[in-house]
C-alpha positions in Angstrom: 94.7 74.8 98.8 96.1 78.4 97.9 99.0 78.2 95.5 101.9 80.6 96.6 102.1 83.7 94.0 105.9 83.9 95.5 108.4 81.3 95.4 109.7 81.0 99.0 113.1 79.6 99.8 113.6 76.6 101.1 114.9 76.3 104.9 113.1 79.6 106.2 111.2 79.2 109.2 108.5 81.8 108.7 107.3 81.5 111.9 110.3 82.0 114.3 110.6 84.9 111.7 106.9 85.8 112.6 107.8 85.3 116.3 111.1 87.5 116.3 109.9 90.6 114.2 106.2 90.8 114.1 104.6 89.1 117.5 105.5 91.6 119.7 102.7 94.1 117.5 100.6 91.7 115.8 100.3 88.9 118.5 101.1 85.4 119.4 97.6 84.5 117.0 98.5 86.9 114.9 94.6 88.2 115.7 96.1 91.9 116.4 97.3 93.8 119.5 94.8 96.4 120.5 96.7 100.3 119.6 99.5 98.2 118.1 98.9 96.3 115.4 96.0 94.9 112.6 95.7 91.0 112.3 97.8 89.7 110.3 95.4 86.3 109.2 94.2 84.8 105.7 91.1 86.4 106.4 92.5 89.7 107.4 94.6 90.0 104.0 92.5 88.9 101.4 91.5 92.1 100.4 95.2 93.0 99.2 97.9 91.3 96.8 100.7 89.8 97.8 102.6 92.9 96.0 100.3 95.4 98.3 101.6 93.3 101.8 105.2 93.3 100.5 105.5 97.3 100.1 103.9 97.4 103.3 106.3 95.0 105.3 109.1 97.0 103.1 108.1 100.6 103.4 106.1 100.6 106.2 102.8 102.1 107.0 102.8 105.8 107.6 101.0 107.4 110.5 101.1 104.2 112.2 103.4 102.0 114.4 104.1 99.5 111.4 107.7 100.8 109.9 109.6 99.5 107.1 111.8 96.1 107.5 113.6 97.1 104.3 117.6 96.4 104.5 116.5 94.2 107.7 114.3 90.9 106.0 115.7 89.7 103.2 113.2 89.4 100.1 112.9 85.5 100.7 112.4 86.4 104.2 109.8 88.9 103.6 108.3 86.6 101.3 108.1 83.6 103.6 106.4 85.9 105.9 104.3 86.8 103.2 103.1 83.0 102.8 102.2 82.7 106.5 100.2 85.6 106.9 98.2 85.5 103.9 97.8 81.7 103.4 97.9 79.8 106.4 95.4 79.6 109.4 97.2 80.7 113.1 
């Protein structure tokens, strides 16, 4: 098992998180919408740190659909989020 790099707070449900920000873009299996949004898996993320996912989710991605959730997830939101995507199968 993957230990988590961030703590995570306790009582966050990272996946109704998932489901009300990110799903609509990234998809139900988190495998990617096609002209939306990449996949958001454990396989997927590897290449990047934790740090490198969290700037994205904060600041966005420019050129692309993906803008920033910053002032709109919390940092032990984002970071629950964080824990899902990178380190546990859809």
């Amino acid at each position: 098992p993957v230990t988590p790099a961030a703590p995570v707070a306790t009582g966050l449900d990272a996946k109704k998180l998932y489901d009300t920000n990110c799903v609509a873009c990234h998809g139900q299996t988190r495998q990617g919408v096609t002209g939306l949004g990449k996949p958001l898996t454990p396989e997927s993320l590897a290449p990047l740190s934790d740090d490198e996912i969290r700037n994205t989710i904060l600041k966005g991605k420019p050129n692309t659909l993906m803008l920033g959730w910053e002032g709109r997830l919390s940092v032990a939101e984002i970071n629950s989020l964080i824990q899902l995507i990178k380190y546990t199968s859809p």
